[in-house]
MITIBA-68553 format. One record per residue (C-alpha): residue number from 1; residue in three letters; z, x, y. Coordinates in Angstrom, 3 decimals, always signed. Layout:
BEGIN
NODE  pos  code  c3  c1  c2
NODE  NUM  ALA  Z  X  Y .
...
***
This chain:
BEGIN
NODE  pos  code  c3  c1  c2
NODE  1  UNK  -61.910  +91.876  +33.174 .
NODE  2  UNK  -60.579  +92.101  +36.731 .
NODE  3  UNK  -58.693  +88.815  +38.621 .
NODE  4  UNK  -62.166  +87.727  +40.162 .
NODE  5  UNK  -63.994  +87.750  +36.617 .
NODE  6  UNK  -60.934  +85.971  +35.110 .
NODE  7  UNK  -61.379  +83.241  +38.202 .
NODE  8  UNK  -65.283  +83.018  +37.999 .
NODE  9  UNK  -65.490  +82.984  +34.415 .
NODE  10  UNK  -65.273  +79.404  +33.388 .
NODE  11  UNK  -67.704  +77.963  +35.871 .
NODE  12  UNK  -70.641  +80.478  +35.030 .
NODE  13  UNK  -70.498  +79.417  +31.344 .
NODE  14  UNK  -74.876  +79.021  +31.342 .
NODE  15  UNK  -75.147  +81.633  +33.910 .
NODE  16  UNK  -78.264  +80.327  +35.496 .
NODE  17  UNK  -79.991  +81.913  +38.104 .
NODE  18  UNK  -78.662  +78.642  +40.586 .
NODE  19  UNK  -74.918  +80.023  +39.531 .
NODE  20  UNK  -75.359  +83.270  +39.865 .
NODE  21  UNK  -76.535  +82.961  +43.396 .
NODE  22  UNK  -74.036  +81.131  +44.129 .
NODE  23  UNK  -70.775  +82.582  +43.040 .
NODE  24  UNK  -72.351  +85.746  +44.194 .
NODE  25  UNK  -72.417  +84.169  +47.605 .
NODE  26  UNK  -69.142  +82.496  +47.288 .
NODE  27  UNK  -67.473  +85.960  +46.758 .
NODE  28  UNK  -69.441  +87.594  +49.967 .
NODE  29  UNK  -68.624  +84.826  +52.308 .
NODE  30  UNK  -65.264  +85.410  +51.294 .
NODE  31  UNK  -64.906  +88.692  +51.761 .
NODE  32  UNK  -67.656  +89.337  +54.839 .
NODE  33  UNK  -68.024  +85.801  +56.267 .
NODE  34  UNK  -71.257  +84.234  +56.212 .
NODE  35  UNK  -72.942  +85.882  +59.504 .
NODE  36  UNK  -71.850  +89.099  +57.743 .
NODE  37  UNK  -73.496  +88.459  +54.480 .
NODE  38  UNK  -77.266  +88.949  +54.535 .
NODE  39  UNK  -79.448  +87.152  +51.907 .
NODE  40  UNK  -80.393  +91.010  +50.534 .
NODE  41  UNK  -76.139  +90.968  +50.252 .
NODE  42  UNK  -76.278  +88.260  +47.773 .
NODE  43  UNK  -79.068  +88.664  +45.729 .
NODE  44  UNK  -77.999  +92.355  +45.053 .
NODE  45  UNK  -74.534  +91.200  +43.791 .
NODE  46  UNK  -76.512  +88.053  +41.670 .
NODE  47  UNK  -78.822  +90.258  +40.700 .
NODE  48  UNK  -81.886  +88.465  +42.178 .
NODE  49  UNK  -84.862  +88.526  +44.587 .
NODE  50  UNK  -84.002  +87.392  +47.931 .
NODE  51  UNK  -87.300  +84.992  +46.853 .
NODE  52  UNK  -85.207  +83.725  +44.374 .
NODE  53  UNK  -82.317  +82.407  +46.644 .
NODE  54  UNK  -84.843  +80.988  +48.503 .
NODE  55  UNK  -86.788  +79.182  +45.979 .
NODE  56  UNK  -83.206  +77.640  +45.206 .
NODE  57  UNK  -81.243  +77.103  +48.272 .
NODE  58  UNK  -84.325  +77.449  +50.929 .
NODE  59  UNK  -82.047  +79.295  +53.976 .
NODE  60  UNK  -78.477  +81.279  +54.099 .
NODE  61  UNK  -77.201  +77.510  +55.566 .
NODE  62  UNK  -77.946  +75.360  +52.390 .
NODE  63  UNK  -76.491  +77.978  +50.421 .
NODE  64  UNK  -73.322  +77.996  +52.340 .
NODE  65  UNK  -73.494  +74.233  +51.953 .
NODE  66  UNK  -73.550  +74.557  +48.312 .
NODE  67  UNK  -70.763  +77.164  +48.006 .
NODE  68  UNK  -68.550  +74.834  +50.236 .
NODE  69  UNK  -69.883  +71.781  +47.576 .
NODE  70  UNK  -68.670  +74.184  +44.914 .
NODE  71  UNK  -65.770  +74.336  +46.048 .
NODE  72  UNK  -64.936  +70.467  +46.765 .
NODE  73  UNK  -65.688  +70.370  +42.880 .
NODE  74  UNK  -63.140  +72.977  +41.800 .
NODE  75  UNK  -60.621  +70.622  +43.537 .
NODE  76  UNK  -61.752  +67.650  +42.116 .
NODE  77  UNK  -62.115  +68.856  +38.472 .
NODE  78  UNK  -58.502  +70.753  +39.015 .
NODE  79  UNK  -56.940  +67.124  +40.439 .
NODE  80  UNK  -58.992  +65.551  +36.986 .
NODE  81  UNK  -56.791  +67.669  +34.517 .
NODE  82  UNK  -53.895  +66.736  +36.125 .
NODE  83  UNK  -51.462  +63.280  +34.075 .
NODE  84  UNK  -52.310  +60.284  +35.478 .
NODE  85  UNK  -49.290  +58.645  +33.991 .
NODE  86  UNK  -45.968  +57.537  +36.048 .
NODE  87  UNK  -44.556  +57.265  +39.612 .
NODE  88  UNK  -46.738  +57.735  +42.780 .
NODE  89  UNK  -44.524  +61.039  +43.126 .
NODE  90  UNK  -45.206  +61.951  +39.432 .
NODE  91  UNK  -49.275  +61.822  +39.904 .
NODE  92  UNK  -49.169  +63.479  +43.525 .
NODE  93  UNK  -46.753  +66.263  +41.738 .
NODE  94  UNK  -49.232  +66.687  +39.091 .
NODE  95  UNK  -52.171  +67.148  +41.062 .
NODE  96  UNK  -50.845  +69.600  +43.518 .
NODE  97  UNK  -49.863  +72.226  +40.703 .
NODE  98  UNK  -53.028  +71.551  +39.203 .
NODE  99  UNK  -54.651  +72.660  +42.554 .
NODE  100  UNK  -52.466  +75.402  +43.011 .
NODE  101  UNK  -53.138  +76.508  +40.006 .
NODE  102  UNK  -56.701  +76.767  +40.275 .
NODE  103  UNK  -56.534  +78.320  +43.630 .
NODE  104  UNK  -54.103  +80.704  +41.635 .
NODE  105  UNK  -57.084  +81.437  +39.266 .
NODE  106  UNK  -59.580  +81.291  +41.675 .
NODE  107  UNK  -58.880  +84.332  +44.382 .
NODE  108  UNK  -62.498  +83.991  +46.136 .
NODE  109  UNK  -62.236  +80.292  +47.295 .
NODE  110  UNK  -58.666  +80.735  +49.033 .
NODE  111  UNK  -60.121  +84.007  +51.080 .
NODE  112  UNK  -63.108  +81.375  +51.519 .
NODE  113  UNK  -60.837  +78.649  +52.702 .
NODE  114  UNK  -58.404  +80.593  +55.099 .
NODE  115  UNK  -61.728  +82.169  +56.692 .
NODE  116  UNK  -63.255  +78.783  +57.196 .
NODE  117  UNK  -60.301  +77.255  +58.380 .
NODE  118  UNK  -58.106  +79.537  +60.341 .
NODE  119  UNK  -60.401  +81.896  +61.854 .
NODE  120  UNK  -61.381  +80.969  +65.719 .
NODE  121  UNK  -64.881  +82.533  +65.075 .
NODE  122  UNK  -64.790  +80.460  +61.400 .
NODE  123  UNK  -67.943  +79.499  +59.467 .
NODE  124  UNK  -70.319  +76.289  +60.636 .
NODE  125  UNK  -69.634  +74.676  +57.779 .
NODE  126  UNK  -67.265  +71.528  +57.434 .
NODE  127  UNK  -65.106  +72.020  +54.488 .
NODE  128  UNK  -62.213  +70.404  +56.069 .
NODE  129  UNK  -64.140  +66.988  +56.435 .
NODE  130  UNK  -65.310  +67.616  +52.663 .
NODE  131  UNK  -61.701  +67.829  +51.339 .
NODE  132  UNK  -60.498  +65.404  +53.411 .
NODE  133  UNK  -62.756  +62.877  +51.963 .
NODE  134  UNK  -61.756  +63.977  +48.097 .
NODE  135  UNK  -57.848  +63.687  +49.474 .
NODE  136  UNK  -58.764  +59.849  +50.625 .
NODE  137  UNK  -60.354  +58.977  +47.332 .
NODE  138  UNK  -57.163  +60.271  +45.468 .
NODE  139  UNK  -55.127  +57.600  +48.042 .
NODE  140  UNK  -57.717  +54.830  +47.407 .
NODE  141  UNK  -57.167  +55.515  +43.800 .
NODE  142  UNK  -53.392  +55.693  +44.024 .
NODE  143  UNK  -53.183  +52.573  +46.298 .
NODE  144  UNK  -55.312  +49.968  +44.237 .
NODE  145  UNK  -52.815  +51.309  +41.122 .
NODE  146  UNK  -50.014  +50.103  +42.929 .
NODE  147  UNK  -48.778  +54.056  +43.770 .
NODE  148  UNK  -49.182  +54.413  +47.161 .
NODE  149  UNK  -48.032  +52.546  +49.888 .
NODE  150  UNK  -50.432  +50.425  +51.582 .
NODE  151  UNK  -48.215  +50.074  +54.799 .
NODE  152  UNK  -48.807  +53.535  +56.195 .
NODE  153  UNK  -51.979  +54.953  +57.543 .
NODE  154  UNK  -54.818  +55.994  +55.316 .
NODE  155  UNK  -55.058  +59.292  +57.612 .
NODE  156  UNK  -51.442  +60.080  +57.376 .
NODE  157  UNK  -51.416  +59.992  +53.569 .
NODE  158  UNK  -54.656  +62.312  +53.256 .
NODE  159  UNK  -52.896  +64.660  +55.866 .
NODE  160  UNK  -49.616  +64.723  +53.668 .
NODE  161  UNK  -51.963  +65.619  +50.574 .
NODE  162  UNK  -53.976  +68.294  +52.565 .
NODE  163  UNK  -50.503  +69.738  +54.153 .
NODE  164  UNK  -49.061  +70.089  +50.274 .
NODE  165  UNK  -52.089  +71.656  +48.704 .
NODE  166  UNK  -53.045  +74.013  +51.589 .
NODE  167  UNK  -50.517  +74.574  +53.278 .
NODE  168  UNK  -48.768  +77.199  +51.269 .
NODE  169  UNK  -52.336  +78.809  +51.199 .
NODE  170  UNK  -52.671  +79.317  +54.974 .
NODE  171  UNK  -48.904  +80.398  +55.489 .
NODE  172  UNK  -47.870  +83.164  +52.863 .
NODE  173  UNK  -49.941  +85.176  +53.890 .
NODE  174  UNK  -48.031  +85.425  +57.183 .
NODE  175  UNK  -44.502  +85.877  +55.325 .
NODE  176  UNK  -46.137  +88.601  +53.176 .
NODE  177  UNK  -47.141  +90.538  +56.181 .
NODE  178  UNK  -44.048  +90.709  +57.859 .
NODE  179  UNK  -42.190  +91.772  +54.625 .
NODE  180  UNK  -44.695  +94.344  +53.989 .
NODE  181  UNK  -44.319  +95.268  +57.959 .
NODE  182  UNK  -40.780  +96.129  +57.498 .
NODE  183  UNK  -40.551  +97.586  +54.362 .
NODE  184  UNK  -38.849  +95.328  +52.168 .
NODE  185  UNK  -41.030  +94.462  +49.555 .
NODE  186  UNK  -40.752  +95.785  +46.176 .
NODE  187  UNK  -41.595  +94.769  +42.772 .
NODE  188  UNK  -37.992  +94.075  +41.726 .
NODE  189  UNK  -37.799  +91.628  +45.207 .
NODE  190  UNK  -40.758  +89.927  +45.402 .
NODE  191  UNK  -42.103  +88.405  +49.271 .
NODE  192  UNK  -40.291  +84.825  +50.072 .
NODE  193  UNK  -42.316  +81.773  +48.659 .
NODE  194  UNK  -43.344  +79.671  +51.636 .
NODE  195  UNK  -42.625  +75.836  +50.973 .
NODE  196  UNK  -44.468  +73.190  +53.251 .
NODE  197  UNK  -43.666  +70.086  +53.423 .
NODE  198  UNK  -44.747  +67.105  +55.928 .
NODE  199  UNK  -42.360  +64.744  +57.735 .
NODE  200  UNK  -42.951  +61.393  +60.782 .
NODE  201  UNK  -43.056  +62.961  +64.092 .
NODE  202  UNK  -39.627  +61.640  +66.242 .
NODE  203  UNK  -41.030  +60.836  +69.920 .
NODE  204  UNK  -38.324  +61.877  +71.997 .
NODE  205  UNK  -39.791  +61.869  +75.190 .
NODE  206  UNK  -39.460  +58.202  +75.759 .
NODE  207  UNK  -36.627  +57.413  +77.931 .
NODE  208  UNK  -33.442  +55.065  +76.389 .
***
């Protein structure tokens, strides 16, 4: 069973038709983009009539809203394994490994996610807004248990959560490159581990 069959594995457990379709189409859009995927594309690798696909998701747009629904629910089910139990730092901790380990497992949705967020000519779709929302429900839940602080913005705590979880994701591949670009990647030395973190921006332009 290859990496991708390993990733998609535990969410086509029934297989429906509806899955199919759409993991097939989450894997194309990854790869091609969704002006690059045709419908024909996708119901080829689901193994469907283009009829089908659009007895289910109606045009190519609803189905790229579904795939992008998708994958708002891998991070919320990933952030739903993770303890619940101790500090503020202990639960944020927690959930980040539990997202990067399902982005780990789940090779298809990060080549979705750096396509629909770093490329200038990226997808319609607006899976930033999505995850943004699920990153402010995980500070509402950590601020009414007395884990978050309720002094500083809303915004700047779902930014902090969105810059730990995705940031690596966006940046290795950048460090990989240039390693691979001059040759000193090997097996025995593997490429650098980008680390991101998030810190209060110093204004230094106003005058003492």
């Amino acid at each position: 069973m290859s990496e991708r069959e390993r990733a998609q594995s535990p969410r086509t457990e029934d297989l429906t038709a509806r899955a199919r379709i759409r993991h097939a189409a989450l894997d194309l859009f990854a790869e091609r983009g969704v002006d690059g995927t045709p419908m024909r594309a996708v119901a080829a690798r689901a193994g469907v009539t283009v009829g089908l696909i659009v007895h289910h998701f109606g045009t190519k747009e609803a189905l790229r809203e579904a795939v992008e629904l998708d994958i708002v629910d891998r991070f919320a089910e990933a952030i739903a394994t993770a303890p619940a139990e101790g500090s503020g730092t202990d639960v944020a901790g927690a959930r980040d490994h539990a997202v990067a380990a399902m982005l780990a497992a789940s090779p298809a949705v990060v080549d979705y996610l750096r396509r629909a967020v770093l490329d200038p000519h990226g997808e319609r779709g607006d899976l930033v807004s999505k995850l943004s929302a699920l990153a402010a429900d995980q500070v509402g839940g950590l601020r009414r248990r007395g884990l978050a602080s309720q002094r500083s913005p809303i915004g700047e705590q779902v930014l902090t959560i969105m810059i730990r979880q995705l940031g690596q994701l966006f940046l290795q591949p950048l460090a990989d490159r240039i390693i691979d670009e001059f040759g000193q990647s090997s097996d025995d030395a593997p490429s650098p581990l980008i680390i991101v973190r998030l810190e209060n921006r110093i204004d230094t332009s106003t005058s003492q």
